[in-house]
N, C-alpha and C positions, 0 to 999 in steps of 0.2 A: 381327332383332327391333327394332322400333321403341320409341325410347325417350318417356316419358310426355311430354307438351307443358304444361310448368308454366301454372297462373294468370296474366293476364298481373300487371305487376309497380304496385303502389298507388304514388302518392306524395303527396308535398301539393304544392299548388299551386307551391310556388318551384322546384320538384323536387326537393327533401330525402325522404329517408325518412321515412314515418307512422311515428307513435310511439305506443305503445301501453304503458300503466299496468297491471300484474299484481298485483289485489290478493286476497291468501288466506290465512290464519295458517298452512298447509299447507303446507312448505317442497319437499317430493317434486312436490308439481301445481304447485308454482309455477316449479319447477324444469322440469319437464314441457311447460307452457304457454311458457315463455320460450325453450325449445329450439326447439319448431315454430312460433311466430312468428318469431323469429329465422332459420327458415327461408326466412322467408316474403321477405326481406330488411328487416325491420322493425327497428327502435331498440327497444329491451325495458327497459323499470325495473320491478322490483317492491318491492313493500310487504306485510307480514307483518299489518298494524292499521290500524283504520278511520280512527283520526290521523295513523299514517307516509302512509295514502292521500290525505291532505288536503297533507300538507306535499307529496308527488309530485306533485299535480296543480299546485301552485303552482311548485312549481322545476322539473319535466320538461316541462308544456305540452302531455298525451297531447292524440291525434287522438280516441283511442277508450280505453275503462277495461271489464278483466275485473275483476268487483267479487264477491265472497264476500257473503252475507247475514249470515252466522253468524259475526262476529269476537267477541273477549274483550275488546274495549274498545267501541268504536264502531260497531255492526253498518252492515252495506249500506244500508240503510234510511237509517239517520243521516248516513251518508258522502253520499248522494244527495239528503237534504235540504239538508244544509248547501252543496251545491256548487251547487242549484238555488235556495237564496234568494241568492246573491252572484252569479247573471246565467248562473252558468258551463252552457252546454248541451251538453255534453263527450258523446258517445253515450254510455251503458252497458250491457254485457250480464251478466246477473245471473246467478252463478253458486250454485244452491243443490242442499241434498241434499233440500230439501221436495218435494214431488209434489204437494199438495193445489193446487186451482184456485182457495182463498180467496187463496194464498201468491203465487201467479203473477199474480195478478190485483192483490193490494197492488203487487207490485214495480214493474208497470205502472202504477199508479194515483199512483205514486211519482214517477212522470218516468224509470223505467227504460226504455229502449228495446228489449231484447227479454232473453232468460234462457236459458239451458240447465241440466235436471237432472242433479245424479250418480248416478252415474256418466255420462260423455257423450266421446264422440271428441273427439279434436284436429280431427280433418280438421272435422266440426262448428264447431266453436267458432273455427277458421280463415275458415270460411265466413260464416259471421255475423256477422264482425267485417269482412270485407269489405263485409258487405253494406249493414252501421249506416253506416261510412263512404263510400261509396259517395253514398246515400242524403242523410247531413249533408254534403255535398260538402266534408268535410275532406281526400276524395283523391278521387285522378283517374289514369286509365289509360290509355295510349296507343290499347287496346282496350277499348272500351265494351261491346260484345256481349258479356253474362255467357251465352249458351247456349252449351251443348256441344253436337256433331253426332256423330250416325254412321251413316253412310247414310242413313236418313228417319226416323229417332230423334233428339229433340230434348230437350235437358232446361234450363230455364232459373232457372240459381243465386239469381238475386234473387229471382223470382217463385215458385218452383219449382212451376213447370206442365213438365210432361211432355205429349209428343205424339209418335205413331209415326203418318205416313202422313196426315197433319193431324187425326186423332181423337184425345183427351185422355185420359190416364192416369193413372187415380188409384193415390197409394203413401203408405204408413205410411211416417212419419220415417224409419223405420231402410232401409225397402228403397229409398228416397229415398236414402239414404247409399250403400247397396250400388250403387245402379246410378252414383250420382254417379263415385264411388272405380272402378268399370269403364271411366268413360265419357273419366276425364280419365286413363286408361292404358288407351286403346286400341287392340288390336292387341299389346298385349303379356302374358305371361300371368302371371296375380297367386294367390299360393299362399294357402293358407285361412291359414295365419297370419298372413300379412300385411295379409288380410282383416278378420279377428279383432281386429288391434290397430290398424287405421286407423279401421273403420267401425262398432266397439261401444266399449269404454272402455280405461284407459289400465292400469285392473288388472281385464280381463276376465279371471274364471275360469272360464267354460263350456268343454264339447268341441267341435270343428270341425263336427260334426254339425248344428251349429246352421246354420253358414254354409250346407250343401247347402242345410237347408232352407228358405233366405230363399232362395236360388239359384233353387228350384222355385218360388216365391212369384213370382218376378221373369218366370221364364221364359212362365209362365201368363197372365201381362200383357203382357205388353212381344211375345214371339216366339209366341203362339197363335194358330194359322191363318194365320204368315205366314212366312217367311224368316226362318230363326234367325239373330241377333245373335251369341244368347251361347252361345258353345262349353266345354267339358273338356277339357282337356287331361291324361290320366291320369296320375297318379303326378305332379300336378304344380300344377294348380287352373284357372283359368280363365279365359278372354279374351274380349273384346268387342270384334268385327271384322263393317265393313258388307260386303255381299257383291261377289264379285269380279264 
């Protein structure tokens, strides 16, 4: 079985590890978020308050800031005002439990550079933090090609445009996540739980049933009228493998 082929690895320019600022008065997601960047091999500081966030951005130096809207002292809002009148253009991705488009659209309006709702995947919020960085050349990768391949399946993480066979496919956020979390473990077979808790949230409480059904979702786009990608594996969940 073929093991998954990580991201390639960020760094900044000197070749130090990206650093990244963890801000949420939420000690479990902050705890959560600083695990899987840390994976990522990244420097991890966090901050509980929109002022511990202020003193971190001066003494840690982040590449990039997961920033909470909703804190008890100084919300996101305030943090990113204050960082954006003293010059600082540090990315942000805006972490809220709001859903309205008035709310997303302030954050943006704000000097935020992009957001994710709660509940929201790590692998998510992984990805978008490569991509702010990326983007604000605070890092840089040995490998610049953010597409994933497999066989004449293409999925490209910064842009995310999808194409199978050079014609473009369109996908909802989530089944954007599902095929992404297939594509960068390909050839090897990935169980609905692990499905569940990469590619929905970090306290997803639905049934697996959900997962077939994005699976169908996927399968209808991506492998109708052509060569199946994506396989079952019974009693066991599924795998994304180009044909022999």
């Amino acid at each position: 079985m073929t093991a998954a082929v990580p991201a390639p690895a960020l760094r900044r320019p000197d070749g130090a590890p990206v650093r990244v600022l963890v801000v949420d008065d939420e000690q479990m997601l902050t705890d959560l978020l600083s695990m899987a960047l840390r994976m990522e091999g990244w420097e991890v500081r966090t901050a509980g308050s929109g002022l511990e966030a202020l003193h971190g951005v001066r003494d840690f130096d982040p590449d990039a800031m997961v920033l909470d809207i909703m804190m008890p002292d100084l919300d996101g809002m305030a943090v990113l005002q204050r960082l954006r009148q003293t010059g600082n253009d540090v990315p942000v991705l805006f972490l809220t439990a709001k859903d309205a488009v008035a709310d997303r659209v302030a954050g943006l309006t704000a000097g935020g550079d992009d957001y994710v709702t709660k509940p929201f995947s790590l692998e998510e919020v992984v990805a978008r933090l490569r991509g702010l960085m990326r983007r604000a050349g605070t890092a840089l990768t040995g490998d610049v090609d953010p597409t994933l391949r497999v066989g004449d399946l293409s999925l490209n993480e910064d842009s995310h445009e999808v194409e199978r066979a050079g014609d473009e496919i369109e996908l909802t956020a989530t089944e954007f996540e599902l095929l992404r979390f297939l594509m960068r473990n390909q050839r090897r077979v990935v169980s609905k739980a692990q499905i569940l808790d990469r590619v929905w949230n970090y306290d997803f409480g639905g049934r697996s049933s959900v997962v077939e059904l994005y699976i169908s979702y996927l399968r209808k786009k991506i492998d109708h009228g052509r060569t199946p990608l994506i396989h079952t594996v019974r009693g066991v969940g599924y795998m994304i493998k180009a044909p022999q």
